[in-house]
C-alpha positions in Angstrom: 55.1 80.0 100.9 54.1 76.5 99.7 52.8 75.1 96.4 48.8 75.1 96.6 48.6 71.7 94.5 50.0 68.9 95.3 51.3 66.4 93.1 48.8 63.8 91.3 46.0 66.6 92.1 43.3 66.8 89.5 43.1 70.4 88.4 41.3 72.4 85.7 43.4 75.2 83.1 41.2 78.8 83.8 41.6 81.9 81.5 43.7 84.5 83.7 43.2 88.1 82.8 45.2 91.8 83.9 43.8 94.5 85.3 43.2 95.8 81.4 41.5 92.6 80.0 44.1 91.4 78.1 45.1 87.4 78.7 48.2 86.9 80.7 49.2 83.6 79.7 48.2 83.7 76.0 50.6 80.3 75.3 47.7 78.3 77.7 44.6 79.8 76.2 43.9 76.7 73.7 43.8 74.4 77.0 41.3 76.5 78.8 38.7 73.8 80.6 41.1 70.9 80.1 41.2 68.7 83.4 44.5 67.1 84.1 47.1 65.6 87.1 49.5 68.2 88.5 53.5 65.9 87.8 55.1 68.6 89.5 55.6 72.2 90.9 58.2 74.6 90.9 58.8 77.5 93.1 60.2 80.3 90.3 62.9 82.1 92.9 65.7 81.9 90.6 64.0 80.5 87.8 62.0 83.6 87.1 62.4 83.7 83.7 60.8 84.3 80.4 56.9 84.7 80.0 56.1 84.5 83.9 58.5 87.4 84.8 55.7 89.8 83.5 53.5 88.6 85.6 54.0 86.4 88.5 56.4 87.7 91.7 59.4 85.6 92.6 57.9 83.9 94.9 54.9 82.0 93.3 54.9 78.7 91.8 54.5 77.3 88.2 53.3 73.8 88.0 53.5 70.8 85.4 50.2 69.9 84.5 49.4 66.5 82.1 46.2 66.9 80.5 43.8 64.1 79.6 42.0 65.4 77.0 44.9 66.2 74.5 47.6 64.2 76.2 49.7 67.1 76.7 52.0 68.3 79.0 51.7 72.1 79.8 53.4 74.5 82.4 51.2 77.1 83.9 51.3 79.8 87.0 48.9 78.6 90.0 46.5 81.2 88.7 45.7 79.3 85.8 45.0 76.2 87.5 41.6 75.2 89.4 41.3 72.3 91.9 38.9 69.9 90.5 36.6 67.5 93.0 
């Protein structure tokens, strides 16, 4: 499986819900719309730790997203991110 963004890809932060309507990545909620430039991915394999083993398999990726707006660097799942013309 590969990464679906590459690095220096624009992409937008989307709200990400379960199956019961509750938020999955609560920690990325106050960046929901922000546009920024994907700095990096990484596949989780032996990495899957903390907040994404709850809800991401072992084999998806997490990516390192600086965003524009706030001038923050945030990590999110490829779920939360949109590709941005």
């Amino acid at each position: 499986m590969e990464a679906r963004y590459d690095k220096g890809q624009k992409v937008k932060i989307v709200s990400v819900k379960d199956k019961q309507g509750n938020v999955k990545y609560p920690h990325n909620e106050k960046y929901v719309d922000e546009v920024g430039v994907v700095l990096d991915s990484f596949y989780l394999g032996a990495f899957h730790v903390l907040y994404y083993r709850d809800h991401l398999p072992e084999d998806a990726y997490i990516y390192k997203v600086h965003l524009g707006m706030s001038n923050t660097v945030v990590t999110a799942a490829e779920e939360e991110l949109q590709p941005c013309p």
